[in-house]
C-alpha positions as CSV (number, residue, x, y, z in Angstrom):
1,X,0.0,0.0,0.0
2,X,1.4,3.2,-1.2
3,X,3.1,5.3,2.4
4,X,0.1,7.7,3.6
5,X,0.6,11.3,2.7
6,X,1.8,12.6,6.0
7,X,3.2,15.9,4.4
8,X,0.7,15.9,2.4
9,X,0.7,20.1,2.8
10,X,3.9,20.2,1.5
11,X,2.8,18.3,-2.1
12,X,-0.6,19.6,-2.4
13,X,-0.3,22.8,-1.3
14,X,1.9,23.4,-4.4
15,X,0.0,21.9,-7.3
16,X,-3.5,23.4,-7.1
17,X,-6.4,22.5,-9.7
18,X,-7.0,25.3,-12.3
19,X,-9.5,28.2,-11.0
20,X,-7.9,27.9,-7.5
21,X,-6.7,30.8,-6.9
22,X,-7.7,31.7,-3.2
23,X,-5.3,31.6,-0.5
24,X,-2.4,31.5,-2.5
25,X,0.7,30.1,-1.1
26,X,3.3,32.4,-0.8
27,X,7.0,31.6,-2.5
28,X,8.2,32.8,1.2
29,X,6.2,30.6,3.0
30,X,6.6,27.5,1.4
31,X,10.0,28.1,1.1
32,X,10.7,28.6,4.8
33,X,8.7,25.5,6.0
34,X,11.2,23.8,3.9
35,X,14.5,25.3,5.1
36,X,12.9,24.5,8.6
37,X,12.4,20.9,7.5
38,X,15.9,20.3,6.1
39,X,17.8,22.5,9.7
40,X,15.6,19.9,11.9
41,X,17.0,16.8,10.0
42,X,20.6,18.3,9.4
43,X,20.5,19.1,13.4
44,X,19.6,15.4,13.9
45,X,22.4,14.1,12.0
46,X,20.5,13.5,8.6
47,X,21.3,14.6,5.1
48,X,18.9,16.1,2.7
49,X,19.5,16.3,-1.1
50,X,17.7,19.8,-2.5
51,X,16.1,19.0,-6.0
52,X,15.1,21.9,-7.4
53,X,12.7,21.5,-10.5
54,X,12.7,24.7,-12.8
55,X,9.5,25.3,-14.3
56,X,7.9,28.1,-16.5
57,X,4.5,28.2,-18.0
58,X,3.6,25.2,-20.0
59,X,5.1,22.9,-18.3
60,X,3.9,19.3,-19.1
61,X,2.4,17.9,-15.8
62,X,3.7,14.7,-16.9
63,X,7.6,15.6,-16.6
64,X,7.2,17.7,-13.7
65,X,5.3,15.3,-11.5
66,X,6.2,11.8,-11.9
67,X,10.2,12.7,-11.4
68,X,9.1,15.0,-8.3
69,X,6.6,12.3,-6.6
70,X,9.5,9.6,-7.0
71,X,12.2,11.9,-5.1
72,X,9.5,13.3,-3.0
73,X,9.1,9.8,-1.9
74,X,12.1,8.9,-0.6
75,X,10.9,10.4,2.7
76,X,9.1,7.4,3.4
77,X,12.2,5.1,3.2
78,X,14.1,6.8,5.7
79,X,13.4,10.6,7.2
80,X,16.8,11.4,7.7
81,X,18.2,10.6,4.7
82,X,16.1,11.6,1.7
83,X,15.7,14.2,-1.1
84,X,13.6,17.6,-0.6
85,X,12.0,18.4,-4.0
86,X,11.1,22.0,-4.8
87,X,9.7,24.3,-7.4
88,X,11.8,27.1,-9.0
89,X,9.5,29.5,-11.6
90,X,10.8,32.8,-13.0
91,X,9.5,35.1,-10.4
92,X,9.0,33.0,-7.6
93,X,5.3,32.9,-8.6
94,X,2.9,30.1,-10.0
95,X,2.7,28.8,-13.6
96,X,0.2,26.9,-15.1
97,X,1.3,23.8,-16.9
98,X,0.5,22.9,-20.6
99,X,-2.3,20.9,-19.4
100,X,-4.0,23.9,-17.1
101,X,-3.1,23.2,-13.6
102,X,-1.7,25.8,-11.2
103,X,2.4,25.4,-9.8
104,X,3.3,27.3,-7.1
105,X,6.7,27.6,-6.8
106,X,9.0,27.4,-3.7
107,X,11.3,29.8,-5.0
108,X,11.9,32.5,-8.0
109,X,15.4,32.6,-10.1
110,X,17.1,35.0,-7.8
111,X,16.5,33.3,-4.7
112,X,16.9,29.8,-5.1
113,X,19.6,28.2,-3.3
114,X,22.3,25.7,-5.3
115,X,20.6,22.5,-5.5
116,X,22.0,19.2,-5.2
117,X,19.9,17.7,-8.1
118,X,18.8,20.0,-10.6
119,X,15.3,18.7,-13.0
120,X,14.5,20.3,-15.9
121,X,11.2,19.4,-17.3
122,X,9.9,19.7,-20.6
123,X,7.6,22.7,-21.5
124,X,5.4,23.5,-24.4
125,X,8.7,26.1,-25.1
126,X,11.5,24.0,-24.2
127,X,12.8,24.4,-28.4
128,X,12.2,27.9,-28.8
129,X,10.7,29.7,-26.2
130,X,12.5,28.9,-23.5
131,X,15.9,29.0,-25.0
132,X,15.1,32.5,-25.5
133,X,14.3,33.7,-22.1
134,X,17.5,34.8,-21.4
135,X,16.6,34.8,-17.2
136,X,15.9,31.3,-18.0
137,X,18.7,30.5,-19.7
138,X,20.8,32.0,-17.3
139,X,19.7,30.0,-14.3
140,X,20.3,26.4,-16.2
141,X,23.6,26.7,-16.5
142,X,24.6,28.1,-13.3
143,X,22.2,25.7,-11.2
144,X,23.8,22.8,-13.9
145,X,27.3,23.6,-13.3
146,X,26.5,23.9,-9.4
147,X,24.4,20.3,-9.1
148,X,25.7,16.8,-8.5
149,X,23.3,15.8,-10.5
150,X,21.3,17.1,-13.4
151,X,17.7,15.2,-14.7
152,X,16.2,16.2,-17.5
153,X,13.1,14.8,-18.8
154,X,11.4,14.8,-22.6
155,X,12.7,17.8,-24.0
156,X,14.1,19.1,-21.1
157,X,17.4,17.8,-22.8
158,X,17.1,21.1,-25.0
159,X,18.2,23.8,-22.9
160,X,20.6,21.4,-20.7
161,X,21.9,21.0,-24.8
162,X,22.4,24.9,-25.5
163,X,24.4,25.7,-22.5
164,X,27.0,23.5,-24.0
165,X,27.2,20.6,-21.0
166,X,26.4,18.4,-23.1
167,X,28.5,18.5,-25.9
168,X,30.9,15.5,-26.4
169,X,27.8,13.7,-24.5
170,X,25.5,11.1,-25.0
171,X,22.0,12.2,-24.6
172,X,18.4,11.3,-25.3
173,X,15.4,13.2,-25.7
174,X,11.2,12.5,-26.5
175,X,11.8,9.9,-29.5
176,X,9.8,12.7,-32.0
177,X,12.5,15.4,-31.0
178,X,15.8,13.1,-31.3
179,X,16.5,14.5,-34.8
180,X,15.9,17.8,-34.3
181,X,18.0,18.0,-31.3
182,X,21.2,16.1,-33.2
183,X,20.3,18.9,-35.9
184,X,20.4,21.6,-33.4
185,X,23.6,20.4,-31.4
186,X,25.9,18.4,-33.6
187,X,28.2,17.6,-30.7
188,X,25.6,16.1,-28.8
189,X,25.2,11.9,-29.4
190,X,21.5,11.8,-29.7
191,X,20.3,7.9,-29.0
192,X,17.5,6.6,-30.2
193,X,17.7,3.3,-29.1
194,X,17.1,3.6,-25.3
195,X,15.3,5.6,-22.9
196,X,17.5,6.9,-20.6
197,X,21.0,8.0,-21.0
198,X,23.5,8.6,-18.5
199,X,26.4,10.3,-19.1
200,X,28.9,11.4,-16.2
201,X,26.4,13.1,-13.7
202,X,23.9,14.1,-16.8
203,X,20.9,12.2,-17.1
204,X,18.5,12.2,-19.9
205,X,15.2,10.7,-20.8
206,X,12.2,10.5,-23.3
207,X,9.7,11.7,-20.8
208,X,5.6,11.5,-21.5
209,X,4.2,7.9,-19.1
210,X,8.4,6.9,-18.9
211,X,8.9,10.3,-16.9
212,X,9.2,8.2,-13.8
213,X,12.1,6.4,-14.8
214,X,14.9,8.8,-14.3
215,X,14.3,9.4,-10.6
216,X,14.3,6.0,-10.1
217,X,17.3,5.1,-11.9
218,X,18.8,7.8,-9.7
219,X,17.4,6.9,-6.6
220,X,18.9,3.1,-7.3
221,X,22.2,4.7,-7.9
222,X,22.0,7.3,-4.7
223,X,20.8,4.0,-2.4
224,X,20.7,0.8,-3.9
225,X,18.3,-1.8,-5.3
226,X,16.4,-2.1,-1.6
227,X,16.1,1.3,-1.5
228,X,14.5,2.0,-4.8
229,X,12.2,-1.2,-4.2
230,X,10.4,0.3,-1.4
231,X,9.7,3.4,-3.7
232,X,8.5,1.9,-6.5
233,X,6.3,-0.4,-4.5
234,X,5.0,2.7,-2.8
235,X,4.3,4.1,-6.0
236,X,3.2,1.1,-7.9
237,X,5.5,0.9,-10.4
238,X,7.0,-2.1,-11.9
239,X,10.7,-1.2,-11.8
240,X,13.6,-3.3,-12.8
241,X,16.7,-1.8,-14.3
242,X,17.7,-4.9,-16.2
243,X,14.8,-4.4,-18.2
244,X,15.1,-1.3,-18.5
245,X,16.4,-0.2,-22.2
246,X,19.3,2.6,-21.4
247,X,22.9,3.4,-21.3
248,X,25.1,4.7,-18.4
249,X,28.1,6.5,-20.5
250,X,31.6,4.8,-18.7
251,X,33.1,7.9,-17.4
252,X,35.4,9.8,-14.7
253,X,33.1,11.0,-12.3
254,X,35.5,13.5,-11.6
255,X,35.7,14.5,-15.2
256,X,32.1,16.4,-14.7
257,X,33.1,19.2,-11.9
């Protein structure tokens, strides 16, 4: 049976269904209750991986939800040792996804802090629109460069792409955008063959129903097999790596910092 939602305020109280708009939750608020979360478990000897999730409008709830429920589940495995997911939009405010449901976000741009695992999901602008944004596309690479880790999801793998991180990389993206993205960034190794690439401390996927996959892989590779079993058992999910068609790049982990 899937863990009962016991911060279930700290979930819910960011996605809200469209037309919700009353008592808003502030960016400040949301953001303090979890800075006092993670100083209560740090003061009790636990660690807390930060995953910040950048988001702007159009957002696909798909990319930005399934990643962020898998992390935001490790809580249940072990509260003092787990990964705090949050929201980063543009202005600190909410955005509404593709799809129409309201975001609120934990923090904007300007005030997030560096985050251990940074996710970028796709949006409805992730091949134009958001590689335009120069605010946007400013924060990726400096929140990229600063991350252990970096997830992205569908075509998230587009602006990761244009800061450059990837280049001399392996990568994967959604299966209908593979060409355009080895068009766009000829020193990127688009696969289309798997479903999740990892390369050094880059991970990319095809996104859509497989969004899920990602955190998982990296939540196998963080803890272990007994770990991620609990998760995906919590979540109902039928995950099992060696079934799982993907390709982890050989590299130097101290080649990516």
């Amino acid at each position: 049976m899937r863990a009962p939602r016991i911060r279930f305020a700290l979930v819910l109280g960011l996605i809200a269904s469209v037309g919700c708009a009353s008592d808003p939750h502030p960016a400040a608020d949301l953001a303090a209750a979890v800075e006092s979360r993670i100083a209560e478990v740090e003061a009790a000897g636990g660690t807390v991986r930060l995953a910040a999730f950048v988001v702007t409008d159009g957002v696909f709830n798909s990319e930005l939800m399934a990643p962020y429920d898998v992390l935001h589940h490790t809580v249940f495995r072990d509260s003092l040792d787990y990964v705090e997911p949050v929201v980063v939009s543009p202005d600190g405010g909410p955005v509404t996804t593709f799809e129409g449901l309201r975001v609120d976000a934990h923090y904007s741009f300007a005030t997030a802090p560096r985050a251990d695992i940074l996710v970028i999901p796709s949006t409805d602008g992730s091949l134009d629109r958001d590689l335009d944004d120069d605010a946007y596309m400013s924060y990726v690479p400096h929140a990229a460069e600063a991350a252990e880790w970096v997830l992205t999801v569908c075509d998230g793998a587009f602006p990761l792409a244009a800061t450059g991180l990837l280049d001399g990389r392996v990568a994967t993206t959604f299966p209908a955008d593979r060409a355009a993205m080895a068009e766009r960034f000829p020193e990127v190794d688009v696969r289309d063959d798997v479903r999740l690439v990892v390369d050094g401390t880059y991970i990319t996927s095809v996104g859509g129903g497989m969004s899920y996959e990602p955190a998982f892989w990296l939540v196998e590779h963080l803890w272990g097999a007994e770990r991620v079993e609990g998760n995906a058992e919590g979540l109902v999910w039928p995950w099992d790596l060696a079934t799982l068609p993907h390709l982890v790049v050989d590299r130097d982990p101290g080649a990516d910092r």
